[in-house]
MIMIFI-208792 format. One record per atom (N, C-alpha, C, O): residue number from 0; atom name; x, y, z. Coordinates in pm, whole numbers, m for minus. Atoms other than C-alpha are relative to their C-alpha. Layout:
VEXLUM   seq   atom       px       py       pz
VEXLUM   NUM     CA        X        Y        Z
...
END
This chain:
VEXLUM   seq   atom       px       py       pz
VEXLUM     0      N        0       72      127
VEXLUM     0     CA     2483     5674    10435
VEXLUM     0      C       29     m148       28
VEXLUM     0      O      135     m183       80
VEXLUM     1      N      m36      180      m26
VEXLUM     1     CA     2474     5281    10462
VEXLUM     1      C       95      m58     m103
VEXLUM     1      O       98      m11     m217
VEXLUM     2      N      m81       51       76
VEXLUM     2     CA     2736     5062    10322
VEXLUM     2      C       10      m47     m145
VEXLUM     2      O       96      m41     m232
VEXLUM     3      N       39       24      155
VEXLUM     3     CA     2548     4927    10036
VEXLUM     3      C       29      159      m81
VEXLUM     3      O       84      160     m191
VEXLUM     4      N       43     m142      123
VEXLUM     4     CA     2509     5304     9872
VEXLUM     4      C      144       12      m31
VEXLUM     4      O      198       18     m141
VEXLUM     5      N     m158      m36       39
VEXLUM     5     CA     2872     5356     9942
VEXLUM     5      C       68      m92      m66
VEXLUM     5      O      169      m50     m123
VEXLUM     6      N      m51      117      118
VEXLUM     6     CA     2968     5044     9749
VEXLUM     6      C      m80       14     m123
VEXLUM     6      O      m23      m60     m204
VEXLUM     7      N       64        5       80
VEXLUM     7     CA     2747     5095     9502
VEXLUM     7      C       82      141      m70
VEXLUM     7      O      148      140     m173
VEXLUM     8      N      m60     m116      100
VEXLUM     8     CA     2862     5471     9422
VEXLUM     8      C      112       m7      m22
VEXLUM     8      O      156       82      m95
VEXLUM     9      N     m121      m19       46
VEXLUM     9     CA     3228     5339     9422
VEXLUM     9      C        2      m12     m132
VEXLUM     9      O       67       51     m216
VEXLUM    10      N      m37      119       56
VEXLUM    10     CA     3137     5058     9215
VEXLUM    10      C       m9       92     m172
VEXLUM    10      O       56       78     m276
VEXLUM    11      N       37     m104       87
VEXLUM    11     CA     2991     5335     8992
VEXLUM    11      C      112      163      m69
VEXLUM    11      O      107      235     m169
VEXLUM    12      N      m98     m102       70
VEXLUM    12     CA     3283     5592     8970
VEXLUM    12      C      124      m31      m80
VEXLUM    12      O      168     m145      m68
VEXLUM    13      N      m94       56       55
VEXLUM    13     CA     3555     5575     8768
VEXLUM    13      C      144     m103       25
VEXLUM    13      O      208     m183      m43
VEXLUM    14      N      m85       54      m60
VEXLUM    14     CA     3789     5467     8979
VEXLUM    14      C      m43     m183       69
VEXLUM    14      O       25     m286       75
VEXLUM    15      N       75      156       26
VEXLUM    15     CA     3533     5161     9061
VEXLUM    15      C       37      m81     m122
VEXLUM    15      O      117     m173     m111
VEXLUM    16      N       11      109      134
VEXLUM    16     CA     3508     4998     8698
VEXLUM    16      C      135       54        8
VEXLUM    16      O      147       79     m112
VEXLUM    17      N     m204       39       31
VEXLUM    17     CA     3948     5046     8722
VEXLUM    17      C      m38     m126       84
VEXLUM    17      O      m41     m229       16
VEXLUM    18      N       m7      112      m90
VEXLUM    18     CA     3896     4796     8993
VEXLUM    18      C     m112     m116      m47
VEXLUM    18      O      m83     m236      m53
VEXLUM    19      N       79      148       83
VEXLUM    19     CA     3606     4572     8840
VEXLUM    19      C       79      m17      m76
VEXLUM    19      O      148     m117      m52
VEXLUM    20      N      m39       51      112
VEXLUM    20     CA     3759     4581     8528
VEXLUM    20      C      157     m110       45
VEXLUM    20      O      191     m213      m14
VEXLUM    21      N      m98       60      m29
VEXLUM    21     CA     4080     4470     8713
VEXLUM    21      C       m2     m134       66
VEXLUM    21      O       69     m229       33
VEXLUM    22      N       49      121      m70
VEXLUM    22     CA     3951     4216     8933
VEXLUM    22      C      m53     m102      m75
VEXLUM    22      O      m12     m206      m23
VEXLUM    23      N       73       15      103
VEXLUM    23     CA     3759     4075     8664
VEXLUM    23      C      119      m51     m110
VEXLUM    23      O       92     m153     m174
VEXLUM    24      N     m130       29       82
VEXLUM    24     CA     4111     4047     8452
VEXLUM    24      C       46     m131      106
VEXLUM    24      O       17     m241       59
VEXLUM    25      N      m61       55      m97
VEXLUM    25     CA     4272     3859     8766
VEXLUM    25      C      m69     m145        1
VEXLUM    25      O      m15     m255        8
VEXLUM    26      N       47       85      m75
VEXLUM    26     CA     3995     3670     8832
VEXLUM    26      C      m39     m149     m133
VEXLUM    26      O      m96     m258     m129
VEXLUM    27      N       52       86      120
VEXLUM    27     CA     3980     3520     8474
VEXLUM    27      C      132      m75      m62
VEXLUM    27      O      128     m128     m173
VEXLUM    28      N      m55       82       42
VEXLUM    28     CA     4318     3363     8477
VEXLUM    28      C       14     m133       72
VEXLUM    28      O       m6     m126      194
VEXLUM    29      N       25      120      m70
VEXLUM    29     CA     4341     2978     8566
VEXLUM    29      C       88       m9      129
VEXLUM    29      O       31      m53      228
VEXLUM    30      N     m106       12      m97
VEXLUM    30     CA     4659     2991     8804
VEXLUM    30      C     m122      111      151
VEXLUM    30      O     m166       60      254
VEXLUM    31      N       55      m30      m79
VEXLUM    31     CA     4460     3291     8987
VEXLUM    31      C     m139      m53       68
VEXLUM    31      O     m162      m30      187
VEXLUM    32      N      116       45      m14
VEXLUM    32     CA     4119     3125     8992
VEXLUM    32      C       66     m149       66
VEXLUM    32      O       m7     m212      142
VEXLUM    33      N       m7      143      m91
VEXLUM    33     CA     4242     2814     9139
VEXLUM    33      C       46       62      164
VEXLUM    33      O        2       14      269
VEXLUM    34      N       m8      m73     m152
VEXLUM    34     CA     4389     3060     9449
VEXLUM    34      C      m97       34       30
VEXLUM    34      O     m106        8      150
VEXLUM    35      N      149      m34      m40
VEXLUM    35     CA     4006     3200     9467
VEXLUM    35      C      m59     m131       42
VEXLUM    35      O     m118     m143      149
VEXLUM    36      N       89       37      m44
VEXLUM    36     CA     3878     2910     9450
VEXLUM    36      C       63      m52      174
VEXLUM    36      O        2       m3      269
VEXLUM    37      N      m63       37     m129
VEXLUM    37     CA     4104     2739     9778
VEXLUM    37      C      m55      107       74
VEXLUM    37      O     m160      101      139
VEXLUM    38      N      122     m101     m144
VEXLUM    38     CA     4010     3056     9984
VEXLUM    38      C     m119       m3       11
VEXLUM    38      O     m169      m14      123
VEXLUM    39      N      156       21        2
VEXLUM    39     CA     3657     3040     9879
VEXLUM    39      C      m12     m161       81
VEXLUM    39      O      m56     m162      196
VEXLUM    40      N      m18      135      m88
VEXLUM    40     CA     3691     2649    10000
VEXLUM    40      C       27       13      169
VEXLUM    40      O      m34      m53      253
VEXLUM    41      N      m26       54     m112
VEXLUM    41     CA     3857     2716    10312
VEXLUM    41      C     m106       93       86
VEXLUM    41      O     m158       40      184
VEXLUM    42      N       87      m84      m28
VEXLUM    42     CA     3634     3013    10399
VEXLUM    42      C     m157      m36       37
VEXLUM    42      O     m234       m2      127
VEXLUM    43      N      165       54       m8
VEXLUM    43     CA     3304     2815    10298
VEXLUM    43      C       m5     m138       96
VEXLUM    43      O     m107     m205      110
VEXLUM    44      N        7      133      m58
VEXLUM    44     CA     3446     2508    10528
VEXLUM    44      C       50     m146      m82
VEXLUM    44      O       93     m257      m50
VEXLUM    45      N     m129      119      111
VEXLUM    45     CA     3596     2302    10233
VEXLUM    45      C      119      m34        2
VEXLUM    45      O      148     m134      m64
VEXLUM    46      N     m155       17       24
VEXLUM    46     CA     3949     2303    10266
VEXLUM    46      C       62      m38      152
VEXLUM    46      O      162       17      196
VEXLUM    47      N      m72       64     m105
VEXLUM    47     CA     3997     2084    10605
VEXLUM    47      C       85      m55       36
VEXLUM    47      O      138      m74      145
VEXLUM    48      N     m106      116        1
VEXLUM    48     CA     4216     1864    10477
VEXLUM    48      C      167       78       60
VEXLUM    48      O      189      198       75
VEXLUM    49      N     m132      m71        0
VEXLUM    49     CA     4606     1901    10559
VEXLUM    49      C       70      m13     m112
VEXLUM    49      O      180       42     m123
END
């Protein structure tokens, strides 16, 4: 079974949409979304500075 299917049928069981729906909560407050975005930055090569 390849990785996609198996992410896909998590994303699909119940226990999936607990975790979208949760992530999805998290990811929609400003304090947390400014920590996404910095990792996303340092990850994508943005965040060189000291």
């Amino acid at each position: 079974m390849s990785l996609f299917k198996k992410v896909t049928d998590f994303a699909k069981s119940p226990q999936g949409k607990k975790a979208i729906d949760q992530a999805k909560r998290y990811a929609s407050d400003p304090k947390n979304k400014a920590k996404i975005d910095q990792v996303k930055n340092r990850f994508m090569g943005g965040g060189k500075s000291k």
